[in-house]
C-alpha positions in Angstrom: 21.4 23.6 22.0 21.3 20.8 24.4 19.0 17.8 23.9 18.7 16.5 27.4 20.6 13.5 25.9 24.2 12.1 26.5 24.9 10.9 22.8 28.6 10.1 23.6 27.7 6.4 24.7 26.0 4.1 21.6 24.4 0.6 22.9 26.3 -2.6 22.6 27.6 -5.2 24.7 27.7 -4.4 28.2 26.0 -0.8 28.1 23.1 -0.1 30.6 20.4 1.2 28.5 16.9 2.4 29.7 14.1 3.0 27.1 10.4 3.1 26.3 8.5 1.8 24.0 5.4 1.4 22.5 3.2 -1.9 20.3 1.2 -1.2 17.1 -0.8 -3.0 15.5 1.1 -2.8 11.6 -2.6 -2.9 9.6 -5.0 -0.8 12.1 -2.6 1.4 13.2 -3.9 0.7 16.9 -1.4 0.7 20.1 -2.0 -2.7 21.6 0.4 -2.2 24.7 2.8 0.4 26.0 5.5 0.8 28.5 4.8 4.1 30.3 8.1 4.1 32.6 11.5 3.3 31.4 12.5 -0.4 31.1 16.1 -1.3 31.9 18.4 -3.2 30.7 21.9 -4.5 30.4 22.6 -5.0 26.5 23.9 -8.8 25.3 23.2 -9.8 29.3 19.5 -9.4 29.4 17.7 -9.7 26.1 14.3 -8.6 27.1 12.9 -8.0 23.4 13.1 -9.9 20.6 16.1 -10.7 18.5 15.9 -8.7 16.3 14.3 -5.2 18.1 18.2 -6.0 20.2 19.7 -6.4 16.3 18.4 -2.7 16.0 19.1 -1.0 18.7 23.2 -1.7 18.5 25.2 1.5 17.8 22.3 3.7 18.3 22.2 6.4 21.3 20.2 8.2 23.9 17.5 10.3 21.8 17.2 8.3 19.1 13.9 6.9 18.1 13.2 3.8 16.1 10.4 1.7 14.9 11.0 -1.9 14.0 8.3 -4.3 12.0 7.9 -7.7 13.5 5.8 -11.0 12.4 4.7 -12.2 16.0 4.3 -15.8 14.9 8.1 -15.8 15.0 8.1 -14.9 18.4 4.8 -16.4 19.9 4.5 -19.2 17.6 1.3 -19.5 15.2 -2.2 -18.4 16.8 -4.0 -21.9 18.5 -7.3 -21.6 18.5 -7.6 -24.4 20.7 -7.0 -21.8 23.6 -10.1 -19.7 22.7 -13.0 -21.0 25.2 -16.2 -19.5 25.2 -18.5 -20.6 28.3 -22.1 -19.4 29.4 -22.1 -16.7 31.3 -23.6 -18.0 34.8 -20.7 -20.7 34.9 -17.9 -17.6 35.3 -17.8 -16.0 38.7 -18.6 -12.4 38.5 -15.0 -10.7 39.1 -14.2 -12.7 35.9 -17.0 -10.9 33.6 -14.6 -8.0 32.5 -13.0 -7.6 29.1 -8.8 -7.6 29.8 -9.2 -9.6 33.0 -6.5 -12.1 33.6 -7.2 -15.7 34.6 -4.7 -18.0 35.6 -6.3 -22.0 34.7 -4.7 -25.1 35.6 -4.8 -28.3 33.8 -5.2 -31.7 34.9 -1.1 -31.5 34.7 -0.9 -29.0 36.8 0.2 -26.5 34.1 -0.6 -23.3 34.5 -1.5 -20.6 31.8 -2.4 -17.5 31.7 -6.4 -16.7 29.6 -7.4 -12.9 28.9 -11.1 -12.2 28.9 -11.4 -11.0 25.3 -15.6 -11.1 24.8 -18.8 -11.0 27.5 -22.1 -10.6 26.4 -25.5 -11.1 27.8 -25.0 -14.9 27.2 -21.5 -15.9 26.9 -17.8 -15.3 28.0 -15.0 -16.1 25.8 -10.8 -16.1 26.7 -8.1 -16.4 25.1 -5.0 -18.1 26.2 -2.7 -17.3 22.9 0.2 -14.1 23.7 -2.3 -10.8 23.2 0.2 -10.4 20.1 0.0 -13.4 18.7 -1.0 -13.7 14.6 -0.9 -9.9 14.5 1.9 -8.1 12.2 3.5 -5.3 14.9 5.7 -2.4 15.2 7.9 -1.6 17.9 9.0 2.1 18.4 11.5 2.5 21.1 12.8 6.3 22.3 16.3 5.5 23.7 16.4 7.4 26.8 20.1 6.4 28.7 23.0 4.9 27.3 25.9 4.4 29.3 28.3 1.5 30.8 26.7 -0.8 32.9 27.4 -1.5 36.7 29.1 -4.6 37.9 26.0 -5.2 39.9 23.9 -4.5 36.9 25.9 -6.7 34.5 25.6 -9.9 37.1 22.0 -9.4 36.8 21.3 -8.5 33.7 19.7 -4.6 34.5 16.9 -3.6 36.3 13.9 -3.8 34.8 11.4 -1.1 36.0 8.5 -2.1 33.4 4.8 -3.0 33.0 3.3 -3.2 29.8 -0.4 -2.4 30.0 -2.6 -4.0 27.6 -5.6 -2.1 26.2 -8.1 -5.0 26.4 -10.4 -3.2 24.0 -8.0 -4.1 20.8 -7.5 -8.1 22.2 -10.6 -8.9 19.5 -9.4 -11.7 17.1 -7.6 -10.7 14.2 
């Protein structure tokens, strides 16, 4: 019976591989973000996950499904609560009074960062400039979906990358 899958090719160096994948949270059991169409790329060229998702995915193949447990603090860095700013409500422009909207501030630097909206009430809106995944305990489970050898054209640079990870702003509450 055929699985839809070429298992002949496994990942490592140099392979094209295209996969999904999805974010939970490791206590609640909630998915904080998924990719919803593939996400390419060229293995050891363009590492596009952390260290050690990569680690797991060597010698594995098309079909195969893993899940991999990750402390976010060593990616992200520790939580900074520094980045949390609540302000009263009249001082945020209106198409900024939505849970999950993006804002990009600018300090007196000239450094940009990125804030998520993560509270609005009657009286107050809060954002949030730490990573959406930051202090939180997380499993990645990845479906392999193509394994095979990677194009000169893709190798040079480093896969295509067809992915964006929608956040469900609802789960962005503090942890």
């Amino acid at each position: 019976m055929s699985t839809g899958f070429d298992v002949s090719e496994v990942i490592r160096d140099g392979k094209y591989v295209e996969l999904t994948y999805k974010v939970t949270d490791r206590r609640s059991g909630h998915v904080l973000t998924r990719v919803e169409f593939p996400l390419g790329y060229v293995h050891g060229h363009n590492e596009i996950l952390a260290p050690s998702v990569h680690k797991e995915l060597e010698g594995k193949s098309a079909g195969d499904v893993i899940a991999v447990a990750i402390d976010s603090n060593q990616i992200f860095g520790s939580r900074d609560e520094s980045l949390v700013f609540s302000d009263h409500i009249e001082n945020v422009p209106e198409e900024y009074r939505q849970v999950g909207t993006s804002i990009l501030m600018e300090n007196d630097k000239g450094q940009t960062r990125s804030f998520l909206v993560t509270q609005v009430d009657d009286e107050t809106l809060t954002v949030d400039g730490n990573n959406p995944l930051c202090g939180r305990e997380v499993v990645f489970t990845l479906e392999i979906l193509t394994v095979r050898d990677a194009t000169k054209e893709e190798t040079r640079a480093g896969g295509a990358i067809h992915a964006g990870a929608a956040i469900d702003p609802s789960l962005l509450r503090p942890v």
